[in-house]
C-alpha positions as CSV (number, residue, x, y, z in Angstrom):
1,X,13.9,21.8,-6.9
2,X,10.2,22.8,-7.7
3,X,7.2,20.7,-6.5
4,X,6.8,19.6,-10.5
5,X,10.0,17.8,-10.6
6,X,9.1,15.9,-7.5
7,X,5.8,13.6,-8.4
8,X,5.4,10.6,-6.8
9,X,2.8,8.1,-9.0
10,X,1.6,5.2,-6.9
11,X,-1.7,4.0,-7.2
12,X,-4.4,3.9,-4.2
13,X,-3.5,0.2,-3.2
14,X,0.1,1.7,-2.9
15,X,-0.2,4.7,-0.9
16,X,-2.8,2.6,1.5
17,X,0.0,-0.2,2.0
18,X,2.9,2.8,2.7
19,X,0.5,4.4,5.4
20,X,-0.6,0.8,6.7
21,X,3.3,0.2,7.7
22,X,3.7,3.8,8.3
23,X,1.2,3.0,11.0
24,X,2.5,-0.2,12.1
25,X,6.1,1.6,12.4
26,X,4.5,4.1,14.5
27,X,2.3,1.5,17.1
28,X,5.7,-0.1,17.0
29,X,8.0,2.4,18.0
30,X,5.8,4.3,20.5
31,X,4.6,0.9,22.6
32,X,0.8,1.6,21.5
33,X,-0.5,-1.6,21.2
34,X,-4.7,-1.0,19.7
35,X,-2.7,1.3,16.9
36,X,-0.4,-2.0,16.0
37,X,-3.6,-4.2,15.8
38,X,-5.3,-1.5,13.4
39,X,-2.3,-1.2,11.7
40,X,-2.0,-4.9,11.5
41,X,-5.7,-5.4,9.8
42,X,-5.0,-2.5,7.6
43,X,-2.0,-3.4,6.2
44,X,-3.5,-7.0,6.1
45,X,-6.1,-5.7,3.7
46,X,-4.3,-3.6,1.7
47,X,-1.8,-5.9,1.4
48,X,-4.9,-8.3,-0.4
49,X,-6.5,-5.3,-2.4
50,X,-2.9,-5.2,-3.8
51,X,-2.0,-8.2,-4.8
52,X,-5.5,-8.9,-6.5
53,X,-5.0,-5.9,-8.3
54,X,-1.8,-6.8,-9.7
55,X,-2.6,-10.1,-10.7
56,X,-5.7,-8.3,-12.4
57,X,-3.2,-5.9,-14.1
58,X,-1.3,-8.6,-15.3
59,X,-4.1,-10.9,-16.7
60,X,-5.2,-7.7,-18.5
61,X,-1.1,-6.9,-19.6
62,X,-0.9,-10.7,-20.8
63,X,-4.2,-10.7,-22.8
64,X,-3.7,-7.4,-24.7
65,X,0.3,-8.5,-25.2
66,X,-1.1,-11.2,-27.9
């Protein structure tokens, strides 16, 4: 398998969210608690840059459906 059969197409909201709980999974498993709280705010906020920008991807899918 060569690295051009293998892409991975996430936007930046996306790969911020996946290293977030990546993070969180992390704090979690080694007992680190001021990792979990950064990990916490993180995925917090990326979690809100998200969903605006689906909802804004979907106003803009719905209006250019018509």
């Amino acid at each position: 398998m060569s690295a051009d059969q293998f892409k991975i197409n996430l936007n930046q909201n996306l790969w911020a969210l996946v290293v977030s709980l990546l993070t969180l999974g992390t704090a979690e498993y080694y007992c680190l608690k001021t990792l979990f709280w950064f990990g916490v705010i993180l995925s917090g906020l990326s979690t809100i840059s998200l969903l605006v920008t689906l909802f804004s991807y979907t106003v803009n899918y719905v209006r250019n459906k018509r």
